[in-house]
N, C-alpha and C positions, 0 to 999 in steps of 0.2 A: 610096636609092630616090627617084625624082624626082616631087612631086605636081604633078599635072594641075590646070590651073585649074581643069574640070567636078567634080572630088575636091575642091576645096576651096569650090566654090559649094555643093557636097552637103555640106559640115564646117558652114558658114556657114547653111544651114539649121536644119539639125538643131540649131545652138545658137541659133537668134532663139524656137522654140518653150519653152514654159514646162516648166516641171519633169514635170508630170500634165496631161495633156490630160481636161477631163471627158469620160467616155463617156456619152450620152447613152441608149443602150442599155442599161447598168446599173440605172439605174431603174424599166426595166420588167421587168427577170428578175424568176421565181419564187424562193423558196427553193431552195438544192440538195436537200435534204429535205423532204418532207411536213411543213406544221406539225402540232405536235398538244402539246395541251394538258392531256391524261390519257392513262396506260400502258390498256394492252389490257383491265389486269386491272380500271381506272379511279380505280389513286393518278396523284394529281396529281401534274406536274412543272413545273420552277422557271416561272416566270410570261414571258411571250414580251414582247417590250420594242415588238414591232408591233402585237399582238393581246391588248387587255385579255380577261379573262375576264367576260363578259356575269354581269350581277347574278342572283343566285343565283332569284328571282322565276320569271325569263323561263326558268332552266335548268329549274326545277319542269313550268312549262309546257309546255317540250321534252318533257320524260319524258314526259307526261300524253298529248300528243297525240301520241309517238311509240308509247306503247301503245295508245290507241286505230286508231290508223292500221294498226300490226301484226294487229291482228283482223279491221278490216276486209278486209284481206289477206287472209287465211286464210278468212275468208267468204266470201268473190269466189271464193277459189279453189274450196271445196268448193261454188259453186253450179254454177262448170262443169262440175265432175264430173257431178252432177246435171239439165245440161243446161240451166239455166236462162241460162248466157249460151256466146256462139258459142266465144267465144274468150277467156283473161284475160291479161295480160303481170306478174306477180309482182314486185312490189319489194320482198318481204322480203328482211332484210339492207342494205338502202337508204334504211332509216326516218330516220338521221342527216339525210342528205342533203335526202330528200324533206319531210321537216320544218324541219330548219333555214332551206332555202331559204323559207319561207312567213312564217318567224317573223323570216324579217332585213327584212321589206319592208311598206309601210303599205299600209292596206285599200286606198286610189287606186290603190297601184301596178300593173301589170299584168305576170300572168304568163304566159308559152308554152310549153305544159306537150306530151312526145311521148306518146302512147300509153302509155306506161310511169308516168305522172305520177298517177295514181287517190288512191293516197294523200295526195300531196300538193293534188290537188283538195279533197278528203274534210277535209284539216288546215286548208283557206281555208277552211271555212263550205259549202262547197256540197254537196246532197242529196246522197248514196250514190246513192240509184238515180236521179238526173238523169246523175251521172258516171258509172254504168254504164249508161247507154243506148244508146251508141256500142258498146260491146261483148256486148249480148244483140240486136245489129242491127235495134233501130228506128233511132231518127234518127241523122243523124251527131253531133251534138249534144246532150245533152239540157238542156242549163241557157243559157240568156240571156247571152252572153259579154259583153256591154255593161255588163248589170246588175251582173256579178262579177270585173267586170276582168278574166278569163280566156279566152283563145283557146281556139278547137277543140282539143280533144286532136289532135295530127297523126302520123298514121301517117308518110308518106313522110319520110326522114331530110331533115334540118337544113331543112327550108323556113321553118321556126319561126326561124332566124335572120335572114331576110330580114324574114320581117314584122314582127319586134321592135325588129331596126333602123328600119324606116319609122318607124313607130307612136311609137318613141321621138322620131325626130327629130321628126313632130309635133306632139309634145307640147311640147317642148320652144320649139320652133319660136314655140308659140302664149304662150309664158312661162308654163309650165307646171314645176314639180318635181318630176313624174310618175317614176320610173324603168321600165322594165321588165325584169323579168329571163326571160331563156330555156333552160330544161333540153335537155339536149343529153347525148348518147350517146357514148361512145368512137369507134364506128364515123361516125357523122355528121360528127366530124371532118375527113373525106376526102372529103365531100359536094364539090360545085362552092359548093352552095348556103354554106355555113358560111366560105370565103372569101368571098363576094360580101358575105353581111351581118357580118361581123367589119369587112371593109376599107370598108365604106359608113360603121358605124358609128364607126371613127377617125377620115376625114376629115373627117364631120361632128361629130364628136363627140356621136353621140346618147349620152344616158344609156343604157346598158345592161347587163347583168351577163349575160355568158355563163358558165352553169356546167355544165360537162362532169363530168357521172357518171362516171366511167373503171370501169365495172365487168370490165373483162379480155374480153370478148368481143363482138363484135359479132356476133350470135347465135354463130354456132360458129368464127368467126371472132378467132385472141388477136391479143391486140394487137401481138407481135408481128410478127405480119405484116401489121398496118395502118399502119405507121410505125415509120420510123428516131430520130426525134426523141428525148432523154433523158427526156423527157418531154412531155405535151401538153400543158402550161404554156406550154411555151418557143415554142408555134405565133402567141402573141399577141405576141409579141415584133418578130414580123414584119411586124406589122400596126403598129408602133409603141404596141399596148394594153399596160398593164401585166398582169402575169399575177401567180400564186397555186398551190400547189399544199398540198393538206391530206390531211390524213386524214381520210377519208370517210367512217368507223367510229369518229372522234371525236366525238359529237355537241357539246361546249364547244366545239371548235375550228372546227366547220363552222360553229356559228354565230356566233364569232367573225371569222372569215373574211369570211362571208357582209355580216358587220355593215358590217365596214369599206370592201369595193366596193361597196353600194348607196350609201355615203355620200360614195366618189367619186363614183360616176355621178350622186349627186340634186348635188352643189356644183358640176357642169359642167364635169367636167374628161376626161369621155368614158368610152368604154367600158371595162369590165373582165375580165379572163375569171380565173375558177376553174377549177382541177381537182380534181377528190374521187376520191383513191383507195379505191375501196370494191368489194363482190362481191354478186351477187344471189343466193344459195341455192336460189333454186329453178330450172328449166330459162326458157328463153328466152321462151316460150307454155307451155300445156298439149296445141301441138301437137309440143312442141320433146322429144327425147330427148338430154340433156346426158351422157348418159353416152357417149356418140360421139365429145365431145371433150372431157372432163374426167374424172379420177379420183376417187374419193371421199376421198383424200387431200386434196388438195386443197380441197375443200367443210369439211372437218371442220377443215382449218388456220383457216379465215374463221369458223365458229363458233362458236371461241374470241374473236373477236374484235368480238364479237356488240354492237353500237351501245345495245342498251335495256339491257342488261346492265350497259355499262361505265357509265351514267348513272347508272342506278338506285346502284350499291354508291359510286358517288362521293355523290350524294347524301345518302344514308345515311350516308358517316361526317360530311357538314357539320352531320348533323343537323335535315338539310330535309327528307327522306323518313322514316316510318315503317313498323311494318309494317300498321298504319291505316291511315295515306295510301297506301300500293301495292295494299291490297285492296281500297279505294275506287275505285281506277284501273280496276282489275281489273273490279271488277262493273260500274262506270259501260261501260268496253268491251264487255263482255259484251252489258249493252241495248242497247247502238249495234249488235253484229250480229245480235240478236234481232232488232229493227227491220227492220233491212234484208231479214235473212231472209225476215219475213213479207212484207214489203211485194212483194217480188221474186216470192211464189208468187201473185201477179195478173199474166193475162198481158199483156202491151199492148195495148189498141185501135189495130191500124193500117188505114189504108186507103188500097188499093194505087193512086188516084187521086193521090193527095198525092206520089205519085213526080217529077209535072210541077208540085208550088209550087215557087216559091221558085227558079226555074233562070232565067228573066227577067223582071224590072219585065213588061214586055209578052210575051205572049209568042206566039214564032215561027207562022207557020202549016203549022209542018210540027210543032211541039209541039201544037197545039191538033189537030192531023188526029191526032195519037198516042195524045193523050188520047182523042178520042171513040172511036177504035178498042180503046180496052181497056175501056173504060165499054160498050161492046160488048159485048164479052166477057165482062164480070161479070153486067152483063143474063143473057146467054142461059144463062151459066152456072146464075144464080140460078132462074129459069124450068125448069131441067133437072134442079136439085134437089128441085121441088116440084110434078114432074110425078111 
C-alpha cells in the first residue's frame, strides 16, 4: 500500500498533540445523576466528595421553615376556596427547593422569585399577606422589593432571567458581592427570555444562580415534550455556565447544591445554573384540573417522596429533632396560618384612581384626560347612590 504525503501530514499531526487534550467543557457538565444526599426514605448515603453536608444547625432550620412554609400553603390554598384570593399557584411538594434556595443566600442577596415562589417569599422574612397581594388582585406587588431584596413575583415565564442578569451585573459592576439568584420553571426553559439572560450573564460573568424547578410539567405540558436535552442541566453547558443537577425532594442536597453555586457566583467566576428534580402535588392553579394530564399514580409515586418527611426522620435519628421539637414546629405553623387567616378576612382598601400611579414620573395628557374621566364616573356614580 503506497502512503500519500497528505496520509502522512495527517500521521504527523495526530502525533505532535499530547496524549489528553483537556476538554474544557467537562467542567461544566452536571452530574450524570441527580445529587442527593439522603434515600427517599431519609437514611443518609456515603458523603458526596463535591457537596459537604451543610451543619446540622441550618438543617434544623431547613425543617423549621420548610414546615412552616407547607402550612402557609395549605392556607393560601383553602382561602381560594373561600374566595379570599383570585387565584393561588401551590408549591406543595416543592418546599425543598423553595426553601433551600432562601437559606443558601445572604439577606443582601437578591432574589427573582415566578408566581410560584410564595413560599419561598414567606421563608425570606416577608409578610404573608404583602406576598399574597398580587394574587387576591390588589397591587401587583405588595411588599417594597428595594427594601427585601426581592423582585415582583413575575408571572410572564423566564423575564426574571433577564432582569437578574442586569441587576447582577450591576452589582457587581459597582464592586459589589451581591449575588442573585432566579427561580425558574421547567417550561421557561424554552422561553426566548432564559437564553438572552443565561447567555448575557456568561459573557459578563454576572454573579447569578439560575435555578430551575423541573417540576415535570409546564402546566399540562411534560417535559417531555418541552425538550430533547438529557436533561436541563446540560442547557448551561452551552452557555459555557457550569451546571448541577439534584434532587429536588432532597432538602440536605438542595441545600447543599444551592450552597456551593452562590459561592461561585459571589467569588466572581460567573453564573451558575441548578436543576431540581422535584413534583408539585397539587394542580397547576386552583384553576388548573391535573387530572387531564396526569394519573394518580403517578402523584402518589412523589408522595412517597415527600421533602419534610425525609428531613424530619433524617433529623430524628441525628438526634437533632424531637418529638418536642416537631410539635413546637407544628404549633409555631399553625399561628403563622392563624395570622394570616385572620388578617386576610379584612378586605383591602382600593381605590380605583390609583390605577394611573405609578405608570409615569409625569404623566401623559392622555393619562391625566383618563383619569379625570373616571373620577367622573365615580362622582356621578357616588351622587346615584345617595339619591
Amino acid at each position: 500500500m503506497t502512503t500519500t504525503p497528505q496520509a502522512v501530514r495527517r500521521e504527523s499531526r495526530r502525533g505532535s498533540r499530547p496524549a489528553t487534550t483537556p476538554d474544557p467543557a467537562r467542567a461544566l457538565m452536571p452530574a450524570g445523576e441527580p445529587v442527593r444526599l439522603l434515600d427517599p426514605d431519609g437514611t443518609p448515603l456515603p458523603a458526596h466528595p463535591d457537596y459537604p453536608e451543610p451543619p446540622v444547625e441550618a438543617l434544623v432550620e431547613l425543617h423549621r421553615r420548610m414546615v412552616i412554609g407547607r402550612r402557609f400553603d395549605v392556607q393560601a390554598t383553602a382561602l381560594t376556596k373561600q374566595g379570599r384570593l383570585a387565584v393561588y399557584p401551590s408549591s406543595r411538594g416543592q418546599e425543598a427547593c423553595q426553601v433551600g434556595a432562601i437559606l443558601a443566600l445572604n439577606d443582601d442577596d437578591w432574589v427573582f422569585p415566578t408566581y410560584r415562589e410564595s413560599m419561598a417569599l414567606v421563608s425570606r422574612g416577608i409578610d404573608p399577606v404583602e406576598v399574597l397581594t398580587l394574587l387576591r388582585g390588589d397591587w401587583h406587588c405588595g411588599y417594597d422589593p428595594a427594601a427585601r431584596r426581592t423582585a415582583p413575583q413575575c408571572t410572564p415565564l423566564a423575564t426574571q432571567c433577564v432582569h437578574a442578569a442586569g441587576l447582577a451585573y450591576g452589582e457587581a459592576y459597582q464592586g459589589r458581592d451581591t449575588v442573585a439568584l432566579a427561580f425558574i420553571g421547567d417550561g421557561a426553559t424554552s422561553e426566548g427570555d432564559f437564553h438572552e439572560g443565561v447567555n448575557f450573564a456568561a459573557v459578563f460573568k454576572a454573579p447569578v444562580v439560575y435555578f430551575v424547578q423541573n417540576n415535570r410539567y409546564a402546566i399540562s405540558v411534560p417535559l417531555s415534550r418541552q425538550t430533547a436535552a438529557p436533561s436541563l442541566a446540560y442547557k448551561g453547558v452551552g452557555y459555557g455556565v457550569p451546571s448541577e443537577q439534584v434532587d429536588g425532594n432532597d432538602p440536605v442536597a438542595v441545600l447543599a447544591v444551592l450552597t456551593r453555586a452562590v459561592a461561585h457566583a459571589r467569588a466572581g467566576h460567573g453564573p451558575f445554573l441548578v436543576e431540581a428534580h422535584t413534583y408539585r402535588m397539587e394542580p397547576h392553579t386552583n384553576a388548573d384540573d391535573a387530572t387531564r394530564y396526569r394519573d394518580a399514580d403517578e402523584v402518589e409515586a412523589w408522595r412517597d417522596r415527600d421533602p419534610v418527611a425525609r428531613l424530619e426522620t433524617y433529623l430524628r435519628a441525628r438526634g437533632a429533632l424531637d418529638d418536642a421539637a416537631v410539635a413546637a414546629v407544628a404549633e409555631e405553623a399553625e399561628a403563622y396560618a392563624a395570622d394570616l387567616r385572620d388578617r386576610m378576612h379584612d378586605k383591602p382598601t382600593v381605590d380605583p384612581l390609583s390605577l394611573f400611579d405609578h405608570v409615569y414620573a409625569q404623566p401623559t395628557p392622555q393619562l391625566v384626560e383618563q383619569r379625570d374621566q373616571v373620577r367622573a364616573e365615580l362622582a356621578a356614580a357616588a351622587e346615584e347612590g345617595d339619591a
